[in-house]
C-alpha positions as CSV (number, residue, x, y, z in Angstrom):
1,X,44.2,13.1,-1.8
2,X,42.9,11.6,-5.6
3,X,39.7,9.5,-4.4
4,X,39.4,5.8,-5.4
5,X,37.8,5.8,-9.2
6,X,36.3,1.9,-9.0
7,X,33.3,3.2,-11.1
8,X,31.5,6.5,-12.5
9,X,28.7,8.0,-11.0
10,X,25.5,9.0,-13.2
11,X,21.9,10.6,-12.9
12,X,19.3,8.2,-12.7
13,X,16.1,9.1,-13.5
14,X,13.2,6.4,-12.7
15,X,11.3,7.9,-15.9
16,X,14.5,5.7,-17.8
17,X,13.9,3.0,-15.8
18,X,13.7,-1.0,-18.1
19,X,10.0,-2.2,-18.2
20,X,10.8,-6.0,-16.2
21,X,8.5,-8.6,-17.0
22,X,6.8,-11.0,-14.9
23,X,5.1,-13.9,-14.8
24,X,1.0,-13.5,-14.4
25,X,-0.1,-14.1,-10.9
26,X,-3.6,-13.5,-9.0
27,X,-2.1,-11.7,-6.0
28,X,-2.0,-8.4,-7.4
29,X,-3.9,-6.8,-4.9
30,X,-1.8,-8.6,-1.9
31,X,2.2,-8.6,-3.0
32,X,5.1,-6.7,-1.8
33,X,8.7,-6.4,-2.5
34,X,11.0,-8.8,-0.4
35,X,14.4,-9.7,-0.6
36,X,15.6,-10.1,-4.2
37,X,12.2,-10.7,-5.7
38,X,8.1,-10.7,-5.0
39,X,5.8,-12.3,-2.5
40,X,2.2,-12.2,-3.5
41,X,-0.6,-14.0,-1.5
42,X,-3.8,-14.2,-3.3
43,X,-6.6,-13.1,-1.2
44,X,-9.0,-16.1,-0.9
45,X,-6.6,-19.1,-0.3
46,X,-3.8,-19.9,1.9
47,X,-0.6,-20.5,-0.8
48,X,1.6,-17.6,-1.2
49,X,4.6,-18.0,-4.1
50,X,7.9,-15.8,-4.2
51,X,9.0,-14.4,-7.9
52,X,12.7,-14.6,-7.9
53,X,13.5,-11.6,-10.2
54,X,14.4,-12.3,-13.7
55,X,13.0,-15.9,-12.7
56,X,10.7,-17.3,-15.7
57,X,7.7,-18.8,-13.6
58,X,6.4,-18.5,-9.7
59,X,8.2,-20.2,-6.9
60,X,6.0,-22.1,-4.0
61,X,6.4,-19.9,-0.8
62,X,5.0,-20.8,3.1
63,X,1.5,-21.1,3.1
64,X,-0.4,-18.9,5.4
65,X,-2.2,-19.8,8.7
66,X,-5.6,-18.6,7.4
67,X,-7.0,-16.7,3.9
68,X,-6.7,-12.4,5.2
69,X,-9.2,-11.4,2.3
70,X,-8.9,-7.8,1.9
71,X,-6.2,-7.6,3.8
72,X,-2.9,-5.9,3.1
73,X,0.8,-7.5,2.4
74,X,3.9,-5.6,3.8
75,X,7.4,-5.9,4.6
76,X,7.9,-4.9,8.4
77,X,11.8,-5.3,9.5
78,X,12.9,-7.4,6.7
79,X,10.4,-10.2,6.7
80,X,6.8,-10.7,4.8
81,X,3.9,-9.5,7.3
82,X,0.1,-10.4,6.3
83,X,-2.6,-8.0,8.1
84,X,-6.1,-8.0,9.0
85,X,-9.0,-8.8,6.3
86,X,-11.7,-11.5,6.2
87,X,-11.0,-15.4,6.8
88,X,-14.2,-16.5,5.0
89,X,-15.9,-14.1,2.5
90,X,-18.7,-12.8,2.9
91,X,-19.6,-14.9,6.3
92,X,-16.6,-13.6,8.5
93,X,-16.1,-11.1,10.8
94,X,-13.4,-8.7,10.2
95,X,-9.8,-10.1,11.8
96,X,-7.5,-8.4,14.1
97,X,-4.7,-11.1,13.1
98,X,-1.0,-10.6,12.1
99,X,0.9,-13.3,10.2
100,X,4.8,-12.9,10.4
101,X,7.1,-14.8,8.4
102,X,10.5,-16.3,10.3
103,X,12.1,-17.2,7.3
104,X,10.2,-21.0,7.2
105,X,6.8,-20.3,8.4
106,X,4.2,-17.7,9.2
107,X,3.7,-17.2,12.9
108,X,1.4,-15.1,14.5
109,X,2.6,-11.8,15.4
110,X,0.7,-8.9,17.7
111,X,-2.6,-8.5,16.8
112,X,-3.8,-5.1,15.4
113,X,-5.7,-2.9,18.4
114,X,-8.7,-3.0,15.7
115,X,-10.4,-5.5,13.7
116,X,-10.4,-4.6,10.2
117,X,-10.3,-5.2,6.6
118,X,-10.2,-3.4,3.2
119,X,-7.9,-0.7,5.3
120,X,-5.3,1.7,3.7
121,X,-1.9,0.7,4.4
122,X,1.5,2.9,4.5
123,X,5.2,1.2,4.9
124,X,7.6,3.4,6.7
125,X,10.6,2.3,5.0
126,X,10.3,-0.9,6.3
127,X,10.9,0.1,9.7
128,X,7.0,0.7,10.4
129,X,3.9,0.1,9.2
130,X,0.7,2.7,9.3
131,X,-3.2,1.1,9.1
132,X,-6.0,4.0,8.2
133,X,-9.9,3.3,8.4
134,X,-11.4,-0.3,6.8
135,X,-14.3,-2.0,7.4
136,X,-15.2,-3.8,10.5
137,X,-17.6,-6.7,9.8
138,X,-19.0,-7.0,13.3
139,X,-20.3,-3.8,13.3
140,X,-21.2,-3.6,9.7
141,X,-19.3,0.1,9.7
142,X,-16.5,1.6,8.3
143,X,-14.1,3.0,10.3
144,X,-11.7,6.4,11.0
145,X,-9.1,4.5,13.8
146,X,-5.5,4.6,12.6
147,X,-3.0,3.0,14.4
148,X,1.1,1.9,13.8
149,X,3.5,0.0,14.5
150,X,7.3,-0.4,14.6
151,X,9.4,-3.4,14.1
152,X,11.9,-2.3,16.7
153,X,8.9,-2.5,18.7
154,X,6.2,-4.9,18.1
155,X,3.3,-2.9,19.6
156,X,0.5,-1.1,18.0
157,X,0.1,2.6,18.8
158,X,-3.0,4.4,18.1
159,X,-2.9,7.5,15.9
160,X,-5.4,10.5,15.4
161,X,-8.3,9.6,13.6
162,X,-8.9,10.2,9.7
163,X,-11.4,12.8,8.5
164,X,-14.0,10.5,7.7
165,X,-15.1,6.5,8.4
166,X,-13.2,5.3,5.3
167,X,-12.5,2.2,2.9
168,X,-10.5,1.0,0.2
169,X,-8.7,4.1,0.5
170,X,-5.1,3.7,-1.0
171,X,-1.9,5.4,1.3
172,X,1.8,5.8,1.4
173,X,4.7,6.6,3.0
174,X,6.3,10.8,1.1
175,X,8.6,13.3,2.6
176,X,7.2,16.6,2.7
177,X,9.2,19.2,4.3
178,X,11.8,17.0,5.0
179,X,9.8,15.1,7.7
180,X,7.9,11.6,7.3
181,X,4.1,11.5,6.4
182,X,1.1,9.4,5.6
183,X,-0.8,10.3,2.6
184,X,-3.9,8.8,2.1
185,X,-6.4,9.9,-0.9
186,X,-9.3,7.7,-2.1
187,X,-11.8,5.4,-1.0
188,X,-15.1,3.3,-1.4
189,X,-16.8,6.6,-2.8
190,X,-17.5,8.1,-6.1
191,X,-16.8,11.5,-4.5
192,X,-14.0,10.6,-2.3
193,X,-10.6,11.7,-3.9
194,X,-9.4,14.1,-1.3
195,X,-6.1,13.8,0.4
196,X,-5.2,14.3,3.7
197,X,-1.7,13.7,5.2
198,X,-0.3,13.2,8.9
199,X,3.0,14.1,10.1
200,X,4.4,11.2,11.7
201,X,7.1,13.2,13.2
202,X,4.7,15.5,15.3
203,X,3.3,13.8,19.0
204,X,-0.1,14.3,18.6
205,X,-0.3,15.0,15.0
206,X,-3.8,15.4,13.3
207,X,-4.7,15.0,9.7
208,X,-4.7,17.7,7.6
209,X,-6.0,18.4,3.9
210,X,-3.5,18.7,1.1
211,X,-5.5,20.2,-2.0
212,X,-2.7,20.1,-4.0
213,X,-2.2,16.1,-3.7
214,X,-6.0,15.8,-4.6
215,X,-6.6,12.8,-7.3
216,X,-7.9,13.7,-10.5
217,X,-11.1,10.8,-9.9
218,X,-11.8,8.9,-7.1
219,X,-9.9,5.6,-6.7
220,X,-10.0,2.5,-4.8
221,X,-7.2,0.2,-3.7
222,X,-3.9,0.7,-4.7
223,X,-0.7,2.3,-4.2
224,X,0.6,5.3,-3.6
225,X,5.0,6.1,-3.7
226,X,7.6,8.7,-4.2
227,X,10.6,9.0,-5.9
228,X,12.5,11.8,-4.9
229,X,10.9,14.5,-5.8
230,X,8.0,12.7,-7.6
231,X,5.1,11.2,-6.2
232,X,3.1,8.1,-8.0
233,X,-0.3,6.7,-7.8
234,X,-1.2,3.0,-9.0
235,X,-5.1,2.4,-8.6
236,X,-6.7,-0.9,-8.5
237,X,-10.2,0.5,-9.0
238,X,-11.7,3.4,-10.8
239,X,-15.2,5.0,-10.8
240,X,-16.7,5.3,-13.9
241,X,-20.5,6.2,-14.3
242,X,-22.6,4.0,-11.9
243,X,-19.4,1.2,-11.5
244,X,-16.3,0.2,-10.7
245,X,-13.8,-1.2,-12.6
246,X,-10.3,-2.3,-13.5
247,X,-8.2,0.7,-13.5
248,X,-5.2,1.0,-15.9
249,X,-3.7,3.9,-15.2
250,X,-0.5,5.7,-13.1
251,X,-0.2,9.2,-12.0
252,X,3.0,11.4,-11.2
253,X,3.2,14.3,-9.4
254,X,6.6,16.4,-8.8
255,X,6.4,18.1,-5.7
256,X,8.9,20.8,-6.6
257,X,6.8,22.0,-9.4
258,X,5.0,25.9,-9.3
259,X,1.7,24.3,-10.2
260,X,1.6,20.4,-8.8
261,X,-0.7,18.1,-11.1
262,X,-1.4,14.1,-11.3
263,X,0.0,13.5,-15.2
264,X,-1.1,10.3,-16.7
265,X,1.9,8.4,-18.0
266,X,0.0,6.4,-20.9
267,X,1.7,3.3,-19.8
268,X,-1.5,1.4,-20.7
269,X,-3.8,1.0,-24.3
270,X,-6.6,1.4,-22.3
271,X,-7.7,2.9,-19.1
272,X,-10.3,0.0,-18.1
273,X,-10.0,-3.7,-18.2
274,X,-8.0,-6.0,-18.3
275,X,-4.9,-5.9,-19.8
């Protein structure tokens, strides 16, 4: 039987991707893909605006409840969820809090089993969401907990610990072996660019050090992805001697390679600053 030929089938390949332009927008650090566009909820105020893609400025969105400095921005079963961070910087303790959006407003959703802010942060596909280490103000530490939680669900599981008390560190949701993971690399340290992943498909699973996935310089905030067979890393922050600063630069990594290495795609003039 002849199948239906409606349209033609062709590789894609993301390194053919269209740049899209935006619109500037302070929220860089707290955004996240929803629906047909971009929600972004700068970290000290309340307003959050939604980018309508293709759209030539910012759209008001639903203000938040309170400011989630350092906190993190996800989508958890289809709808805008704001975690943790600080209310008031630098006064504040550290929050345990969950802002949900219904679709008009954001309403408080299950509080996280730890108080925490500048935490990594992994999406399962939208279907979960995984919190690794942060900072807890109260105590003036960092911290290893880990927990997640499922939107079918709505209740925070705790996880094994990571490695070492950790901030800043930047995470994401790959496939490796054909099972789901956590892969976390990074953090609030010059020497911290190891990566450790955690096999979320395993009861009991414990973290374990991928060499290979090692960042070529240590990175804070960020994001990490994959794309089939590739895996890409977006920093916020880079160390350079003594500093900090704005980093411009994305990494790739293909998985299926003999000799797996973080390539710098160029995609910037310069590696620090603004751009």
């Amino acid at each position: 039987m002849a199948l239906p030929t409606r349209g033609e089938l062709k590789p894609f390949d993301m390194d053919n991707l269209q740049s899209i332009s935006m619109p500037s927008t302070t929220g860089i650090r707290q955004l996240t893909q929803f629906e047909d566009g971009i929600v972004s909820c700068p970290e000290y105020c309340q307003s959050c605006l939604f980018w309508p893609l293709g759209a030539p400025d910012w759209l008001p969105f639903s203000s938040l409840k309170q400011p989630h400095i350092q906190g993190a921005l996800v989508v958890l079963g289809l709808r805008p969820v704001l975690l943790g961070g600080s209310s008031n910087w630098p006064n504040a303790n550290s929050l345990d809090s969950v802002e949900m959006h219904n679709g008009h407003d954001w309403v408080d959703g299950p509080p996280m089993l730890h108080s925490r802010r500048a935490f990594g942060v992994a999406s399962i596909s939208g279907k979960g969401v995984v919190v690794v280490g942060g900072f807890d103000s109260s105590s003036n530490s960092k911290l290893r907990n880990v927990e997640i939680i499922y939107a079918d669900q709505m209740v925070w599981h705790p996880l094994a610990d990571y490695p070492v008390a950790i901030e800043f560190t930047l995470c994401g949701h790959v496939r490796l072996s054909h099972r789901d993971h956590v892969l976390c690399s990074g953090g609030g340290s010059s020497e911290q660019y190891q990566a450790y992943t955690l096999d979320l498909s395993q009861p009991n699973s414990i973290w374990e050090r991928k060499r290979y996935l090692d960042t070529p310089e240590a990175f804070m905030r960020g994001y990490i992805f994959q794309w089939k067979r590739f895996l890409y890393i977006f920093p916020f922050l880079g160390h350079i001697p003594q500093s900090w600063s704005r980093y411009n630069r994305v990494y790739k990594l293909d998985l299926k390679s003999d000799n797996p290495n973080w390539v710098n795609l160029n995609l910037f003039s310069s590696d620090y600053g603004n751009e």
